[in-house]
C-alpha positions in Angstrom: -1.9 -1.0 28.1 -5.4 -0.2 27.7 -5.0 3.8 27.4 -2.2 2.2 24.1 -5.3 -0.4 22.4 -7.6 3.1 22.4 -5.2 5.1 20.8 -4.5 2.8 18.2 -8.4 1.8 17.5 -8.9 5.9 17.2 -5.7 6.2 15.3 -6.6 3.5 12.9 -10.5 4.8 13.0 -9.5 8.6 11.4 -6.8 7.1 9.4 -9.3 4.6 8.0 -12.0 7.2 7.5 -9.5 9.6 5.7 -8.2 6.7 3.4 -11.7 6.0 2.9 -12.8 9.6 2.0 -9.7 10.3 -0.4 -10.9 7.4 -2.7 -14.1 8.3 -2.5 -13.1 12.0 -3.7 -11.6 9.9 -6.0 -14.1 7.8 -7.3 -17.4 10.1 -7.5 -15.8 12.0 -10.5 -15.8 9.3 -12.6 -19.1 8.0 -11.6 -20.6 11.0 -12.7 -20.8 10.8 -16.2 -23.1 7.5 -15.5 -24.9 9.0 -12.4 -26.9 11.6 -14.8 -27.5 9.3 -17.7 -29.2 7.0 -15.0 -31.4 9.9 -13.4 -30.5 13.5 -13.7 -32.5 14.5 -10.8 -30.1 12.0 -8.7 -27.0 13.7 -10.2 -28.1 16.9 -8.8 -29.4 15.6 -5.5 -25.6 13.7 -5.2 -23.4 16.1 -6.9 -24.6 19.3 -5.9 -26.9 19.4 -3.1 -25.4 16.9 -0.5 -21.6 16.2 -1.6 -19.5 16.4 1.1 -22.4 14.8 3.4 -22.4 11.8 1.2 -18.6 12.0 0.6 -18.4 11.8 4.8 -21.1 9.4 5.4 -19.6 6.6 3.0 -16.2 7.0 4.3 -17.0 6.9 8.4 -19.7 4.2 7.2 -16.7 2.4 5.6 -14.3 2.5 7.7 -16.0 1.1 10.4 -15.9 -2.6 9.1 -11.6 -2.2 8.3 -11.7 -0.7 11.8 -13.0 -3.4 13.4 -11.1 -6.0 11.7 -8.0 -4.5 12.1 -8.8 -3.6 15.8 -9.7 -7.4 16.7 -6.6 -8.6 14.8 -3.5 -9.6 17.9 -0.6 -7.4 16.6 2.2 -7.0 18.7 3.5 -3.3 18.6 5.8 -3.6 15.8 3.0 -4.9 13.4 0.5 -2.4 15.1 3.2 0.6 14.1 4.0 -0.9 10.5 -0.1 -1.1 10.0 0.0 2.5 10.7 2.7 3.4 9.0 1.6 2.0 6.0 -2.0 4.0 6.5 0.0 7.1 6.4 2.0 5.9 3.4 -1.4 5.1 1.1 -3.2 8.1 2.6 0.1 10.5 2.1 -0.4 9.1 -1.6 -4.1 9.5 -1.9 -4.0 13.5 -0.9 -1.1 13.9 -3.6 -2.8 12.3 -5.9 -5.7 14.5 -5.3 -3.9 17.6 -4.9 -2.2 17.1 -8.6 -5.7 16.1 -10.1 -7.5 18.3 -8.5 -9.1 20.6 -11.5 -9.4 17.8 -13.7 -11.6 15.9 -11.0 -13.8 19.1 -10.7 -13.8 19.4 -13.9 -15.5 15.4 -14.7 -18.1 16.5 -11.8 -19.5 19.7 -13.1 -19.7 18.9 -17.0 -21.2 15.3 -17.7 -22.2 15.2 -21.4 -25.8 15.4 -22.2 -26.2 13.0 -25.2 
């Protein structure tokens, strides 16, 4: 039983931190436009120097807190297999929606307008 609760904490862990880092891939696009109007410097510090560091920092740093919540929660195994499950649904979604949106994401991160 207790080789089970650490496969399912680690299971939820990655799943959480790959959730996590497909919004975020998400996200940064569209914040990008605002990130250089605030400080230009910042934008390229964020956006071009340190990306994927940021990208996997925010998501691990995330999913920590879900992790833990959903780790202390007393599911029997059906509800521990339907959490997962519907982790792989969202995430399954997230990469597609990725995948399809892909160039137009790059696309909002390398040309902000400079008004």
């Amino acid at each position: 039983m207790n080789n089970f609760k650490i496969f399912y904490s680690s299971t939820i862990f990655i799943l959480n931190a790959l959730i996590m880092f497909a919004i975020i891939i998400l996200i940064l696009p569209f914040m990008a436009q605002e990130v250089q109007d605030i400080s230009p410097k910042l934008y390229i510090n964020i956006y071009f120097d340190h990306l994927q560091l940021y990208s996997i920092f925010c998501s691990v740093l995330l999913s920590l807190p879900l992790t833990y919540v959903l780790y202390k929660k007393n599911f029997k195994f059906k509800k521990r297999f339907l959490t997962i499950c519907i982790q792989l649904l969202l995430l399954t979604c997230l990469i597609l929606l990725v995948y399809y949106n892909f160039n137009y994401l790059n696309e909002l991160m390398d040309s902000p307008t400079y008004e």
